[in-house]
Each structure stands twice: as structure tokens, then as C-alpha cells.
N, C-alpha and C positions, 0 to 999 in steps of 0.2 A: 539378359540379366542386368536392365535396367538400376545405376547407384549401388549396384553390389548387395542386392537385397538378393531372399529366396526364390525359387522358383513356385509359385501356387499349383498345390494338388488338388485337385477338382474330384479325383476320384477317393474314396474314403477306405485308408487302409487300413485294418484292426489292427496290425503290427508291423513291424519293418520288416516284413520276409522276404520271400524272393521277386516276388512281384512288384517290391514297389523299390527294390534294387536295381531289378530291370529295368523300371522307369527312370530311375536315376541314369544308368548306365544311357538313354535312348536321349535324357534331357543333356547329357554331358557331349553326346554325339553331333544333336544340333549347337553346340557349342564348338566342336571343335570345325565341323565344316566352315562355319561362319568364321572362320577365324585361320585357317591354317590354306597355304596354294596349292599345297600338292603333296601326295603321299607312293610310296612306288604298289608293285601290287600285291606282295609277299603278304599272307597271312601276317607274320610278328611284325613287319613293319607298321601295319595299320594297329595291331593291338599296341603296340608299345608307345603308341600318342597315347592310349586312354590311360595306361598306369605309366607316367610320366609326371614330372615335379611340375609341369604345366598346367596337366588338370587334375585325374584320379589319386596324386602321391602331393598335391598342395592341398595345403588345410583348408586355403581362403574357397576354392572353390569347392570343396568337397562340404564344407560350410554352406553355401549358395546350393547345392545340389540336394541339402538337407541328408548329408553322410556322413559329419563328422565323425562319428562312434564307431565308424567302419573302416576296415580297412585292405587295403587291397592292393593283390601282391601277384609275381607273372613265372611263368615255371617254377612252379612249385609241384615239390614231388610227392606222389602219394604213393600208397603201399604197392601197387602193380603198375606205375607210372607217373607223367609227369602233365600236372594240369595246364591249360594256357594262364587261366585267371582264376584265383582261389577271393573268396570276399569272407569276412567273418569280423565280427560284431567286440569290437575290443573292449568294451568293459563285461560281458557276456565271459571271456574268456577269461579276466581277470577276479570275476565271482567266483570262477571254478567250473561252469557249464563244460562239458566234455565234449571236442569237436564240433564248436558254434558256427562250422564251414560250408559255405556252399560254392560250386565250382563251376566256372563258365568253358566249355570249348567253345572255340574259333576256326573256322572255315571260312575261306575266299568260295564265290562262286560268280557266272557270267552268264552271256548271253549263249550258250552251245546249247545245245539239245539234251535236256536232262537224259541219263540212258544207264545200267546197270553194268555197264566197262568199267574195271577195275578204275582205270584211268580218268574219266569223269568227273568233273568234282562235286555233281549233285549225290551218286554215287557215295565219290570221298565224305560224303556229308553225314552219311549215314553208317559207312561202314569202320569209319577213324571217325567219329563224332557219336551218336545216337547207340551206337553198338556198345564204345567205351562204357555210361553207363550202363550198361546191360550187364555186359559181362564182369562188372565188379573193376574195372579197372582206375575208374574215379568210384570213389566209394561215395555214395548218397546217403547224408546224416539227418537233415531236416524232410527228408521226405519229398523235395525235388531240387534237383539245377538248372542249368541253361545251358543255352549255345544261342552263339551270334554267328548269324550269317552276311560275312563283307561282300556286297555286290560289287565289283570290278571294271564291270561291261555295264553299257545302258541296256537294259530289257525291262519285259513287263515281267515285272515280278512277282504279281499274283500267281498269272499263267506258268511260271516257273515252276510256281510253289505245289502247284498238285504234284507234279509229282509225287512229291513227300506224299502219302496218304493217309499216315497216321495224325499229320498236322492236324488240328482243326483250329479256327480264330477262335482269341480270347483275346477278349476285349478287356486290357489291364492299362492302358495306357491311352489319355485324354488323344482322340482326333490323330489316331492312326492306328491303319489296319492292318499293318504288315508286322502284327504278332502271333500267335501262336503259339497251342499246348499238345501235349503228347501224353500219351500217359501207358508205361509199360510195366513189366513184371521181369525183376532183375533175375540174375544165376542163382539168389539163394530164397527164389521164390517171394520174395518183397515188394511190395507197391511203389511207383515214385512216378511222379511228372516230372516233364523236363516243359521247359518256357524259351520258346524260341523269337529270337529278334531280327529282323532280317533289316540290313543297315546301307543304304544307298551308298557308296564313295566314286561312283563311275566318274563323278564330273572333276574331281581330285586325281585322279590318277595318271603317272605319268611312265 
């Protein structure tokens, strides 16, 4: 972020939805790498750099990120639990729009051998991640969320990523592939995609 200017979007978004959140959230990522020594490997330790008054809770860069109007907030409780990352659209809510929110979970995951053990955490990914929305426990308002997946361990994360087999690439974000859509049918029979980011921190971690 060359002089404290924008970041240029190459890809052409209709609206600010979740797609081009996600890109915010992945340009804010190459930001904080670049920038931070070391992070330990807990899931909130690594989310609570991104909603911190350094990047995601400072104006100036959320400005730079092209998110001013957004904002974003970390355990936040929904009606059958409690979100990692809630984002929603503040002058949206100050119109009046009902539930302007869309919700990010967050999982660590590593180099182990993806496998269906409770214990797992490609597993954890799915069953405390991808299942929440399913089963209504974050509730989907715009018709899809996320999850971020924090890599821990150096691996090849492609190879990782089959596992997930519902994943398939979408290509939402300029010059990199490690995105990804889902798309399921919740508890009360409703449609929704989820947008997943899978977020290298191996070489941070201590």
C-alpha cells in the first residue's frame, strides 16, 4: 500500500457483498504478514490481528482496503451461538436494512493427514465450521458466509484441500487460488454458499 493509497480491484464487483469482503479480508492478510514477526497458533490469536485497531478496527486502513462503511466485530453472539467474525455494512444498518450481516468462522489447520477423527482439525473444519451453518447455528441473512482456514504448518495446501469435497475453486480474488465455494441446503431447507479462504501463516508461527 504504496503512499497510503487504495488497493486496485482488477476483478469487477456489482456490489460490496461477500466476495469482495473476502478479497478485502485476503488483501488485509498480505498486509499483516508483511508487516507482523510472529503469531502463536491458537485460532483467536491469529483472528484477533485482523479485528484489531492495527488493521480491521483502524479507519485509515480499512480506508486503504476500500471498507470504510464496514464493520467488523469478533465473538459476537448469535441466536444459537457465538460467531468468530460478524462484518456488516454500517450505513446499510443505519437505513434500517434488517440483519445487513454476514459471518466469518475461523479454523487453524496443518500439515497432518486430513482424516474424519473427531480430533482432526480438517475434520474440526467441517464439523465446528461448515456444519454451524447448516444447522442454523450462525444464521445466513444474505444468502452466503465464510470461513477462513489458518494454515499453521507448511504443507501443500491444494493437496490438503481435497479433502473438503464439497469445496470447488472460485476464482474471486486477483492471482490466487487458494479460494473456494460450497454451496448447501440449511435445517430449514434454504439455499446458501459459504466462500472459503485458506490463509498461509506457517512461516509466522511460533
Amino acid at each position: 500500500m504504496q503512499g497510503g493509497t487504495k488497493f486496485n480491484y482488477t476483478f469487477e464487483y456489482n456490489k460490496r457483498d461477500l466476495k469482495y469482503l473476502m478479497n478485502s479480508l485476503y488483501l488485509c492478510y498480505l498486509k499483516i504478514i508483511s508487516e507482523i514477526n510472529s503469531v502463536s497458533h491458537r485460532e483467536n490469536d491469529i483472528r484477533d490481528i485482523f479485528i484489531s485497531d492495527q488493521y480491521l478496527n483502524n479507519n485509515k486502513v480499512k480506508e486503504e482496503l476500500g471498507v470504510s462503511e464496514f464493520l467488523f466485530d469478533k465473538e459476537t453472539p448469535t441466536p444459537k451461538g457465538r460467531a468468530d467474525i460478524r462484518i456488516f455494512n454500517m450505513l446499510e444498518k443505519l437505513s434500517g436494512i434488517e440483519n445487513p450481516y454476514y459471518y466469518i468462522e475461523c479454523k487453524v489447520l496443518d500439515d497432518s493427514k486430513p482424516s474424519t477423527a473427531v480430533s482432526n482439525l480438517y475434520s474440526k473444519y467441517i464439523n465446528s465450521g461448515i456444519k454451524r451453518y447448516i444447522d442454523g447455528i450462525y444464521p445466513t441473512y444474505n444468502e452466503a458466509n465464510g470461513m477462513i482456514g489458518f494454515f499453521i504448518k507448511p504443507t501443500n495446501i491444494v493437496e490438503q484441500c481435497k479433502f473438503f469435497s464439497e469445496l470447488k475453486h472460485c476464482n474471486f480474488i486477483d492471482n490466487y487460488h487458494l479460494s473456494y465455494v460450497s454451496e448447501h441446503t440449511d435445517s430449514n431447507n434454504k439455499k446458501l454458499k459459504l466462500y472459503h479462504l485458506m490463509l498461509d501463516f506457517s512461516s509466522k508461527i511460533i
